[in-house]
C-alpha positions as CSV (number, residue, x, y, z in Angstrom):
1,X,0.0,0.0,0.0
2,X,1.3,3.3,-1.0
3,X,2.5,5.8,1.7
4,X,1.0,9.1,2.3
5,X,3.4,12.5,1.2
6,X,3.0,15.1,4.2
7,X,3.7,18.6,3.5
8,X,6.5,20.5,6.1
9,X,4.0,20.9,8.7
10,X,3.7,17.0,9.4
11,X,7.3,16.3,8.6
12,X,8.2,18.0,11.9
13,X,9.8,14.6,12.7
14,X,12.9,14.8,10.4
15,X,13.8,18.3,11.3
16,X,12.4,21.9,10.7
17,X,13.8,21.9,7.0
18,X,12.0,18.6,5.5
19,X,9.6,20.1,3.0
20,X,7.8,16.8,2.4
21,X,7.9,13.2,3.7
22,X,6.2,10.2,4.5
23,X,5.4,8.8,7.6
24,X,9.2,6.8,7.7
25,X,11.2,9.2,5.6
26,X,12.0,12.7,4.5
27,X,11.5,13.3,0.8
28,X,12.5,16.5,0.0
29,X,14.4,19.5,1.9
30,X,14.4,23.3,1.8
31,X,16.4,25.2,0.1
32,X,20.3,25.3,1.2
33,X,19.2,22.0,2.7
34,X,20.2,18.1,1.5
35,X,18.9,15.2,2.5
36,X,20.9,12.6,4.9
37,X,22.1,8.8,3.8
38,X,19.3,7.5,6.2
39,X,16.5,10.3,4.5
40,X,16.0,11.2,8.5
41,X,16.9,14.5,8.5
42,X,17.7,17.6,6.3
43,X,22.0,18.8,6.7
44,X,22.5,22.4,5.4
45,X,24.3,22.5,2.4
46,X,27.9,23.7,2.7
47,X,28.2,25.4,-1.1
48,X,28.1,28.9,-1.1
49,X,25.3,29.9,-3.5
50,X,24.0,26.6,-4.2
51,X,20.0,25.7,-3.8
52,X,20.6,22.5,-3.6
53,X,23.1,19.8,-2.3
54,X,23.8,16.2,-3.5
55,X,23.8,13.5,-1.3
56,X,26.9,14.9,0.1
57,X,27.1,18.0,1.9
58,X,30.1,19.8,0.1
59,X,28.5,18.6,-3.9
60,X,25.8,21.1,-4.9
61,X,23.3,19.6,-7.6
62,X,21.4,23.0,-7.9
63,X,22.8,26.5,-7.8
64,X,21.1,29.5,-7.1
65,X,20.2,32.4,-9.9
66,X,23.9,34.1,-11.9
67,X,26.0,30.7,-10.7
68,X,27.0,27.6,-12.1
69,X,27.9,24.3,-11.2
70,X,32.0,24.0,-11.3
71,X,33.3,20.6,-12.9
72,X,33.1,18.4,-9.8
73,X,30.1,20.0,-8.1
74,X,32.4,21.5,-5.4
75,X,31.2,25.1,-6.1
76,X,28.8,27.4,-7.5
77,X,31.0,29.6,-10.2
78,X,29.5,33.5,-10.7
79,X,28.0,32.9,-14.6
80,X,26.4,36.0,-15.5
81,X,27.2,35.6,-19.4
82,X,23.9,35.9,-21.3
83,X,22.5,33.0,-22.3
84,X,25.2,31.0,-20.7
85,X,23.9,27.7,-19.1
86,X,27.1,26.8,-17.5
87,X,30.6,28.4,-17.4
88,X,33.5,26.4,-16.5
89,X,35.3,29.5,-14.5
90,X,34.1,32.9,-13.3
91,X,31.7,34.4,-15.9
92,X,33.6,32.5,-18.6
93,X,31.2,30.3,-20.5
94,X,31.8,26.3,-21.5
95,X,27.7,26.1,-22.7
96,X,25.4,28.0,-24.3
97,X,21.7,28.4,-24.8
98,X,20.0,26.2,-28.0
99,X,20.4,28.8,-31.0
100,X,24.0,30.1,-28.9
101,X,27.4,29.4,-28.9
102,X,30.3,30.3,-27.3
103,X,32.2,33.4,-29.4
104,X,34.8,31.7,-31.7
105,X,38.3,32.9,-30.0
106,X,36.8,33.2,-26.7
107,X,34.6,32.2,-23.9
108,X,32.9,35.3,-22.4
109,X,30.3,35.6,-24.9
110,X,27.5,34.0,-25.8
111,X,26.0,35.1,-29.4
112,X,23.3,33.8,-31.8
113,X,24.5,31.2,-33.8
114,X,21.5,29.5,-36.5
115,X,23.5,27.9,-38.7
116,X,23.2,24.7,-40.1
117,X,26.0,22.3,-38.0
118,X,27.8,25.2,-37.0
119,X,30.2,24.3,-33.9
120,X,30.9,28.0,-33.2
121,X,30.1,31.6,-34.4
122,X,32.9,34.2,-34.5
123,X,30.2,37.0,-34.7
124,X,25.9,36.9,-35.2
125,X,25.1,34.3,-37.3
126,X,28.3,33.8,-38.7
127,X,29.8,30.6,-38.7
128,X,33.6,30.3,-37.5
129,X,34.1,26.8,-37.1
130,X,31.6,23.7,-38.2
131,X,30.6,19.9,-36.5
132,X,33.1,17.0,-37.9
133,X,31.9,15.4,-40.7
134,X,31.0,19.3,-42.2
135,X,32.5,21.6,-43.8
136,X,32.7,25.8,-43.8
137,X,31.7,26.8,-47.4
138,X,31.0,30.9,-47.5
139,X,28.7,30.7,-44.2
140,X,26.9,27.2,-45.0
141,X,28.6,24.0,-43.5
142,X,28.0,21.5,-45.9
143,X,28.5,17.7,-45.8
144,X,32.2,16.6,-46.0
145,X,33.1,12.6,-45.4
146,X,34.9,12.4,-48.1
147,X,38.3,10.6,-47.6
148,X,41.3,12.8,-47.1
149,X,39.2,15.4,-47.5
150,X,40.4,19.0,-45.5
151,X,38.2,22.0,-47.0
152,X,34.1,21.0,-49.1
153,X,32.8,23.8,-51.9
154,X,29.6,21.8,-51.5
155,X,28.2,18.7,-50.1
156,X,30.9,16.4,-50.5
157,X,32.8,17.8,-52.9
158,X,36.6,18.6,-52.1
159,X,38.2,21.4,-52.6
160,X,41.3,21.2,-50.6
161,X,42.5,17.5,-49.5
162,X,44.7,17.0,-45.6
163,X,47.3,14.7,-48.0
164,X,49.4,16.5,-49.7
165,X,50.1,13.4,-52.0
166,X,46.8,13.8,-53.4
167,X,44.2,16.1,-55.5
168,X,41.1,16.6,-55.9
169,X,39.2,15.0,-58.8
170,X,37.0,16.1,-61.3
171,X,34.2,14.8,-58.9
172,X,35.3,16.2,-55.9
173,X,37.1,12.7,-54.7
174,X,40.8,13.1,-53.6
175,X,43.1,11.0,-55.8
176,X,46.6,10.7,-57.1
177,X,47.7,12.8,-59.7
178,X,50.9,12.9,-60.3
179,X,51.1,13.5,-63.9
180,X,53.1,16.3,-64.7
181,X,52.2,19.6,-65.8
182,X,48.0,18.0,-65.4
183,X,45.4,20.7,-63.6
184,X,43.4,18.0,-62.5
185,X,42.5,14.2,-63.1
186,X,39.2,12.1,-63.6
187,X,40.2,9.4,-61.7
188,X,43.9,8.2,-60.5
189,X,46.6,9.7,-62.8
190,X,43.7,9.7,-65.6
191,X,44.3,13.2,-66.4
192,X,41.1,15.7,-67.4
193,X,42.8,18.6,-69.0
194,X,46.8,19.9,-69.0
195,X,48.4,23.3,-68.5
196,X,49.0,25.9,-71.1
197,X,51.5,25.2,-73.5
198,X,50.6,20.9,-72.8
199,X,48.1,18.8,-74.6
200,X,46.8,15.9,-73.5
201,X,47.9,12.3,-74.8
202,X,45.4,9.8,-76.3
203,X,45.2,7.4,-73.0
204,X,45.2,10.2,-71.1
205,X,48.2,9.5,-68.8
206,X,50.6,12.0,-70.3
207,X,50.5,15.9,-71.0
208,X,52.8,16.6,-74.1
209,X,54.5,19.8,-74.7
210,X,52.9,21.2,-77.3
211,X,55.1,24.6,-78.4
212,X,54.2,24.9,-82.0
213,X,52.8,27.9,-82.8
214,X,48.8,27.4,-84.4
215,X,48.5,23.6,-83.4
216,X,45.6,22.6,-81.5
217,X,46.8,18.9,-80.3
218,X,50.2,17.5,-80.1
219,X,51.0,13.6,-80.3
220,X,54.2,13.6,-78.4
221,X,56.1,16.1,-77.1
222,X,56.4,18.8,-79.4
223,X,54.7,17.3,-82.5
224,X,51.6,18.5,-83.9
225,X,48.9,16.4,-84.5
226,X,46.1,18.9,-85.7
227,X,46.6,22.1,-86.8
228,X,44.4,25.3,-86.2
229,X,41.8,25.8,-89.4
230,X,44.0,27.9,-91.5
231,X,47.2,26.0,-91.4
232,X,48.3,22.5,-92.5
233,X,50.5,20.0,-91.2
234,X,54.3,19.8,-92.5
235,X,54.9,16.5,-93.5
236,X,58.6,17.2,-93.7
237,X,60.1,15.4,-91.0
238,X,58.4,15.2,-87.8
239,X,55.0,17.4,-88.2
240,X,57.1,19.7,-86.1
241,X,55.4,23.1,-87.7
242,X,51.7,24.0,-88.6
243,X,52.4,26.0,-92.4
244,X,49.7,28.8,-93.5
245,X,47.9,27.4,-96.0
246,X,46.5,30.3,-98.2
247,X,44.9,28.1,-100.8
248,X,41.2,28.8,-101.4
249,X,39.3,25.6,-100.4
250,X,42.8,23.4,-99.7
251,X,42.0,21.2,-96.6
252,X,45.6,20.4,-96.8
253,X,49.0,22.0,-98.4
């Protein structure tokens, strides 16, 4: 059978601080008060500023208005940063207020952070810093679990990858691509398009220097393939030139 609760003024048996009881046990205490091991009487709470004590004296569990509960419960820190809900030191904030967060750089602050997966703010609504697995892209922090992966443009798409060894591809992977004088590869060392002056080779694993004035695509390194609309191939030798060809109609001098 379920025990009666007694408000304070039948709970005179356990003290003048037991706020409710039954009629074998305190249940609650007063404020500044904590209930003992035995629930037989209420012990004032030894924390300055703190409501409410633990089952140990010296551990508060509740601090009063402006004040926070330090690490290990020993104390009640002064926490009168706005929209703080717990500092970590004397008005020095460690958590913030749903839509808050602490100021990027520093701890006094709390300011208005909506952002999407934003970790921390550096100023209103600004995003300083994002969660892991996102990504800081202009003020938006966008999905980034891409392998090797430092810095997204957009939802897993790299733009900047943490090895150094490796590139990001034309689809936003990071890859090897160590071909020389290649902007950027497909796939690994599957180049997608060469520097100036370079043309790509036919299996794609090569950029040729390709010097001669009016050719579009080289072969190998300094041989013209095609030749700009104008100008014809020289068969002399290597195909090493691209000739005017003045011809009316000539495909090919």
């Amino acid at each position: 059978m379920a025990q009666s609760i007694h408000s304070q003024a039948n709970c005179g048996a356990f003290g003048p601080n037991c706020a409710t009881c039954t009629s074998v046990a305190c249940l609650t205490c007063n404020q500044f008060y904590s209930l003992s091991n035995n629930a037989q009487t209420c012990n004032e709470c030894n924390v300055a500023n703190c409501l409410q004590c633990g089952q140990f004296n010296n551990f508060c569990s509740n601090c009063a208005t402006g004040f926070s509960i330090s690490t290990f419960g020993g104390s009640c820190i002064q926490c009168n940063v706005t929209n703080c809900l717990n500092c970590q030191s004397q008005n020095f904030c460690s958590l913030c207020a749903p839509g808050f967060t602490v100021l990027a750089g520093g701890a006094s602050t709390c300011t208005q952070c909506n952002v999407a997966n934003c970790r921390s703010c550096s100023s209103t609504n600004t995003c300083g810093t994002c969660l892991s697995t996102f990504s800081l892209s202009g003020n938006t922090c966008v999905t980034c679990t891409i392998a090797n992966c430092l810095i997204c443009s957009a939802p897993n798409f790299c733009k900047t990858c943490s090895n150094p060894a490796l590139e990001p591809s034309t689809s936003g992977a990071c890859i090897t691509c160590t071909i020389e004088s290649c902007l950027q590869c497909t796939t690994n060392n599957i180049c997608a398009s060469c520097a100036s002056g370079f043309t790509l080779s036919p299996d794609l694993e090569h950029c040729f220097g390709c010097n001669i004035p009016n050719c579009i695509t080289c072969d190998a390194q300094n041989s013209c393939g095609v030749c700009s609309p104008g100008y014809s191939l020289n068969n002399n030798g290597a195909g090493s030139s691209c000739d005017l060809c003045s011809i009316s109609n000539c495909l090919s001098c």
